[in-house]
Backbone bond lengths (Angstrom), bond angles and torsions (degrees), N, CA, C in turn:
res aa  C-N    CA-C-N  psi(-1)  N-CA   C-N-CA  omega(-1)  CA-C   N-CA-C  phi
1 X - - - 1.443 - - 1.528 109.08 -
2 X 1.545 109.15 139.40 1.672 114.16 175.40 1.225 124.56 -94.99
3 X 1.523 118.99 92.74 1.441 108.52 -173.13 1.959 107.57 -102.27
4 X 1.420 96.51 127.01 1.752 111.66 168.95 1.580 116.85 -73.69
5 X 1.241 123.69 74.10 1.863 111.04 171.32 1.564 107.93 -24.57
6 X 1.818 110.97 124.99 2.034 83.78 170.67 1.572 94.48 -103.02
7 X 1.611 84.50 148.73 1.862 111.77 -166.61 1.555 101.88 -73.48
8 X 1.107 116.18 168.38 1.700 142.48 177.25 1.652 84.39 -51.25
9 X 1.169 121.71 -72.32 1.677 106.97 -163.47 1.605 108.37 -61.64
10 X 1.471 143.28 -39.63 1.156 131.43 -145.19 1.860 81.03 -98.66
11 X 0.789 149.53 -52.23 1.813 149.92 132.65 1.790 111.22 14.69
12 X 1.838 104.84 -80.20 1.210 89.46 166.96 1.378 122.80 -86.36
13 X 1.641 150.54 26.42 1.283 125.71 134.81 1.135 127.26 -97.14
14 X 1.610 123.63 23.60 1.495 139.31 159.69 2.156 95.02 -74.93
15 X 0.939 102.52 -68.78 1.475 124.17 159.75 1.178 116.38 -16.61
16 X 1.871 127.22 -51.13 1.109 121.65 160.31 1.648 123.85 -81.81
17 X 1.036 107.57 -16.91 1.264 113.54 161.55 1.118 141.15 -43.61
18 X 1.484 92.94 -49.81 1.710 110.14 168.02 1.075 124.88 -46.82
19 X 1.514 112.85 -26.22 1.580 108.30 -163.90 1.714 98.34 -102.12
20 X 1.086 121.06 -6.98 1.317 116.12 155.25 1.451 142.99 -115.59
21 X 1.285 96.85 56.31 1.903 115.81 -178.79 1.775 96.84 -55.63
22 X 1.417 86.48 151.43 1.475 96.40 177.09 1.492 138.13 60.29
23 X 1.381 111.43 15.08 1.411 112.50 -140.29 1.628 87.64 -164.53
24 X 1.946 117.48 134.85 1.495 105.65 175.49 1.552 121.30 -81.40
25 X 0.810 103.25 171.96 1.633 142.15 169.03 1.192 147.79 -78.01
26 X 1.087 131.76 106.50 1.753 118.53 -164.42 1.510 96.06 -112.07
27 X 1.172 148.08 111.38 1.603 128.86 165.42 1.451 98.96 -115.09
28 X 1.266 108.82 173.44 1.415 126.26 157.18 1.476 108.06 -152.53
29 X 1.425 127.31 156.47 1.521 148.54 -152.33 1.819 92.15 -98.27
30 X 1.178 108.94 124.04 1.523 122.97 -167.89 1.964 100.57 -141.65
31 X 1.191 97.47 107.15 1.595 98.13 175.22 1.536 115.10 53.06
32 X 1.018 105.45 24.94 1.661 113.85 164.52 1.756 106.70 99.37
33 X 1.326 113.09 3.68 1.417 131.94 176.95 1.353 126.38 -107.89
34 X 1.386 129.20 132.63 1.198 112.26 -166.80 1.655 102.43 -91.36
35 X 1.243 133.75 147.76 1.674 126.80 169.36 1.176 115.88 -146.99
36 X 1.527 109.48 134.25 1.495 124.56 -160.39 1.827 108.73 -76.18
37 X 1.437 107.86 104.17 1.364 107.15 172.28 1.519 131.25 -99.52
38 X 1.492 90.57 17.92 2.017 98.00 173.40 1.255 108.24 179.61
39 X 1.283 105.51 139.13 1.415 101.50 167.71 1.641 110.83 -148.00
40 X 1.763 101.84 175.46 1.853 91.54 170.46 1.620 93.24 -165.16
41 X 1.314 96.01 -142.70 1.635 120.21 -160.42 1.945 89.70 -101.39
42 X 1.271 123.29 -31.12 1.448 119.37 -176.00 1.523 97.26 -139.89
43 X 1.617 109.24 -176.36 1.600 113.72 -164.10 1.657 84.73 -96.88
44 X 1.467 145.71 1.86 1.647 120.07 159.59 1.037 96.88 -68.79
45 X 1.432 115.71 -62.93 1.759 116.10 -152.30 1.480 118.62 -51.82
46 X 1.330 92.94 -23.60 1.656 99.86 -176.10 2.193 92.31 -90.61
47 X 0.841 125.69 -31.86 1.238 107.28 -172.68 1.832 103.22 -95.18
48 X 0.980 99.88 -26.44 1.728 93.37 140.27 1.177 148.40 -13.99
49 X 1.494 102.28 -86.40 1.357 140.43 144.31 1.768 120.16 -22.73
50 X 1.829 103.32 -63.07 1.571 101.66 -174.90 1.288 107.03 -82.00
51 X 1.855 133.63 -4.63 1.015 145.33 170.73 1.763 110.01 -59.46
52 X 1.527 112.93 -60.66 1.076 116.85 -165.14 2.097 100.03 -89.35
53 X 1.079 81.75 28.37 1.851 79.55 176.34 1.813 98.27 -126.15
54 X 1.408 112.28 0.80 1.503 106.43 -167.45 1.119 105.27 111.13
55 X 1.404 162.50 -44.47 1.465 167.38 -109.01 1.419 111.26 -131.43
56 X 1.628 118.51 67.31 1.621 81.54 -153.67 1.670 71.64 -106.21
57 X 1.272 157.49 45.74 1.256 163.09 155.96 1.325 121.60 -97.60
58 X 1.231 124.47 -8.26 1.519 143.76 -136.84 1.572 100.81 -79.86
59 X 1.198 116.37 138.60 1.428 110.10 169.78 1.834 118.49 -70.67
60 X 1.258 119.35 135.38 1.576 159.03 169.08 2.101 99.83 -57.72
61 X 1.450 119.59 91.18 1.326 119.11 150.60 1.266 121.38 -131.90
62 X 1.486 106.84 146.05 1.799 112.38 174.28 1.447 102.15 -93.68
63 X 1.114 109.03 120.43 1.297 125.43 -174.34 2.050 102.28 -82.27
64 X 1.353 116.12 82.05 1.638 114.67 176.76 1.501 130.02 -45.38
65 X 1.001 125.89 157.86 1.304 113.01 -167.26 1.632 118.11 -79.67
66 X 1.266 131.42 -171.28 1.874 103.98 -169.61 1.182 93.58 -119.74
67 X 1.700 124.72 -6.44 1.396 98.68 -179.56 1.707 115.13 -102.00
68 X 1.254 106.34 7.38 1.561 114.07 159.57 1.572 118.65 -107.27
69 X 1.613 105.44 154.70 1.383 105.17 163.64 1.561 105.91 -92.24
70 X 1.493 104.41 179.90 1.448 117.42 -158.32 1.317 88.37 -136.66
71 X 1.672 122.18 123.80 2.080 118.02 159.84 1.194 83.89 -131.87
72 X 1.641 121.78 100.85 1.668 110.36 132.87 1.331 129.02 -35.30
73 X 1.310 112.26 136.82 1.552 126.02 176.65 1.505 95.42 -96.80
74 X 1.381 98.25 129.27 1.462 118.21 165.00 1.924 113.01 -102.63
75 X 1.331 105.24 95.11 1.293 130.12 -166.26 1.590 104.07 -47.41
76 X 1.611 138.10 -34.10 1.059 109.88 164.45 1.506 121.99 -95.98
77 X 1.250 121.71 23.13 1.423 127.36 155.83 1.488 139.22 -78.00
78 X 1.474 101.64 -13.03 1.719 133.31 165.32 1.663 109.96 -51.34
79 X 1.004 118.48 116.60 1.427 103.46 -177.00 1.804 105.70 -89.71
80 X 1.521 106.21 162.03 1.443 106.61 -166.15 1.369 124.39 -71.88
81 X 1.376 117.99 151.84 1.631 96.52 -158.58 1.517 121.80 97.81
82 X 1.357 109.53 -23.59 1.383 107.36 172.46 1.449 118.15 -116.72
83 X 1.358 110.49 159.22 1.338 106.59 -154.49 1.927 99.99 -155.29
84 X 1.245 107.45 169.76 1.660 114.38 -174.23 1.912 95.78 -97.35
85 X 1.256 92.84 133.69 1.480 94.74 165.28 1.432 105.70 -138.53
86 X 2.016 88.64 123.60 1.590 101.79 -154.72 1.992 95.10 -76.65
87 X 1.753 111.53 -46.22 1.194 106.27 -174.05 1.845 122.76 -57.28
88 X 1.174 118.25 -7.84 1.496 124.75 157.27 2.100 113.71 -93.51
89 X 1.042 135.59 12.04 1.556 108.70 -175.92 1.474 96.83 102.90
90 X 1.330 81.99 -162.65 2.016 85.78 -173.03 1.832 97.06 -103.98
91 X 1.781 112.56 18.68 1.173 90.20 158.59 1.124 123.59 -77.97
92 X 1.753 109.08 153.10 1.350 129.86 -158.95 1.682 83.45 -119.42
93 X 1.419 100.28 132.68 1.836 108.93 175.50 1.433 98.82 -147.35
94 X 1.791 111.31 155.40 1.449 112.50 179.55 1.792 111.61 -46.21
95 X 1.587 109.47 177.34 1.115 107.71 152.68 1.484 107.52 -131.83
């Protein structure tokens, strides 16, 4: 098994993270560290934000919430025949 120690820098921008659940992200990579220079309620406000701080290049993240997990669906991995059914949840059943 491959385990990565995470370092003092990737540590504290988990750290800044925290304080913005639910909500995007502006970072950019500073001395080998990534650090959050904007954020908001949507990805302008947050690029907004790293705009009027200097950053107007800044990388775009949605920061997910912590008490859910997150699986993107990769739309051609769906096999055929299956489909989203919104009036049940995000169960997915034949049709």
């Amino acid at each position: 098994m491959i385990e990565e120690a995470i370092d003092e820098k990737e540590l504290a921008f988990l750290k800044q993270l925290e304080e913005h659940e639910n909500e995007w992200v502006a970072f950019i990579e500073e001395d080998g560290a990534e650090v959050v220079v904007g954020s908001g309620k949507d990805a302008v406000e947050a690029a907004r934000a790293a705009e009027e701080r200097g950053f107007p290049d800044a990388v775009l993240m949605k920061v997910r919430p912590f008490d859910r997990g997150f699986i993107p669906a990769n739309a051609s991995s769906i096999p055929d025949g299956w489909r989203f059914q919104p009036s049940s949840g995000n169960d997915q059943s034949k049709s």
